[in-house]
N, C-alpha and C positions, 0 to 999 in steps of 0.2 A: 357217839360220845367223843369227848374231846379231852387230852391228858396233856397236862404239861405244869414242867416246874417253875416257876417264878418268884422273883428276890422280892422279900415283904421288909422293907425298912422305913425308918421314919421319914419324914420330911424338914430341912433345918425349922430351927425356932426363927420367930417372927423377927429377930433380931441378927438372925444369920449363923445363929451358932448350931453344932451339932447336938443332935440330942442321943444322951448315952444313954436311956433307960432300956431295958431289954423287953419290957414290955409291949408289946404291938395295940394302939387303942382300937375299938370296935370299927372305928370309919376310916383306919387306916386298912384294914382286913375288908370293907365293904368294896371300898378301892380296887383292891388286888383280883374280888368279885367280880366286877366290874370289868376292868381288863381282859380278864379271863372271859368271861361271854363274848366282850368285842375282838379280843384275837379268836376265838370259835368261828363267828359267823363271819370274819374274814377270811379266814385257813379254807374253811368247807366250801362257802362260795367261791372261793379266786377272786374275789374283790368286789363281786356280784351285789353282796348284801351283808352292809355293814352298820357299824355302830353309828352312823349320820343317817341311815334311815330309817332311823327306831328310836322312841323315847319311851323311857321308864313309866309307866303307870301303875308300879306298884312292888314294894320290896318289904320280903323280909326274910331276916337272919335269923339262927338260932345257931351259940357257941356253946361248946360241950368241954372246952379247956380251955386253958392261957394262950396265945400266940406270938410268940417271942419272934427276933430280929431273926432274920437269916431266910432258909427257900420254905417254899411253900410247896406243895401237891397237889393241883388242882384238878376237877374234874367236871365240864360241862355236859350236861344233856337235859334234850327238848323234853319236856317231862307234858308239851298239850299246844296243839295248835289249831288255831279257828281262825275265822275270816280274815281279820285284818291284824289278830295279836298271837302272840305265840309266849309259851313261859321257858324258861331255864331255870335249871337247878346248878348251881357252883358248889360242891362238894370241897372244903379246903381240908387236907391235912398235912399235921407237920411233925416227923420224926416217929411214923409208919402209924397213927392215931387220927383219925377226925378229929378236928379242934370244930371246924361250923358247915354251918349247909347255909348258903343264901338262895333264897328263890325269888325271880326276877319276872316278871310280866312287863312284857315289850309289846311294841302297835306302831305297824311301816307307817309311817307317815310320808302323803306327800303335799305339797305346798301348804304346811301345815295342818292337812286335816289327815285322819285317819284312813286308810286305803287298802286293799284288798290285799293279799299278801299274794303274788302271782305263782304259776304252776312251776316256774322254776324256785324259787324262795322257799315251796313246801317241799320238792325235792330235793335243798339244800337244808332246810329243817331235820327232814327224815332222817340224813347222814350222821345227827346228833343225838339221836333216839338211844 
């Protein structure tokens, strides 16, 4: 498993300004998801296996509260790994409460096609069990 805190804030508006709302939107928190799995499978590999040799084939969320500006508490682990895919769970909370769980189905690819996930990748998987 994998713990770390990370800053959830908006992005400027399309016109360059800041946005004050305290409110964090759904795909801003998928984002912060997101990050959180690709710094995991960086940490644990040492650079072995990272977020360029995996793509998304499959997400979903479920939020359980509001997610406002400020840190987040995030938690990865490898919740199933098979041949060439493996899943993650991002557990996000904020201000000691689960706000969401995102679950992430990944698949190494290489020269675009899907590829076997090798003996060391599944014992850097395991490290996040």
């Amino acid at each position: 498993m994998y713990r770390a805190t990370l800053p959830l804030t908006h992005r400027p508006a399309r016109d360059g300004s800041a946005v004050e709302a305290a409110h964090v939107p759904a795909y801003l928190a998928l984002e912060l998801a997101s990050q959180a799995w690709a710094d995991a499978l960086s940490h644990a590999s040492a650079g072995r296996l990272t977020a360029m040799d995996v793509m998304i084939v499959n997400v979903t969320s479920n939020f359980s509260r509001e997610l406002l500006v400020g840190v987040a508490d995030v938690e990865v682990s490898v919740t199933k790994v098979g041949r060439s895919s493996f899943s993650v769970d991002v557990a996000i909370d904020q201000h000691g409460e689960r706000a969401a769980l995102a679950s992430f189905t990944l698949v190494r690819v290489v020269d675009g096609s899907a590829s076997a996930l090798t003996e060391d990748h599944r014992r850097v998987l395991d490290t996040l069990r």
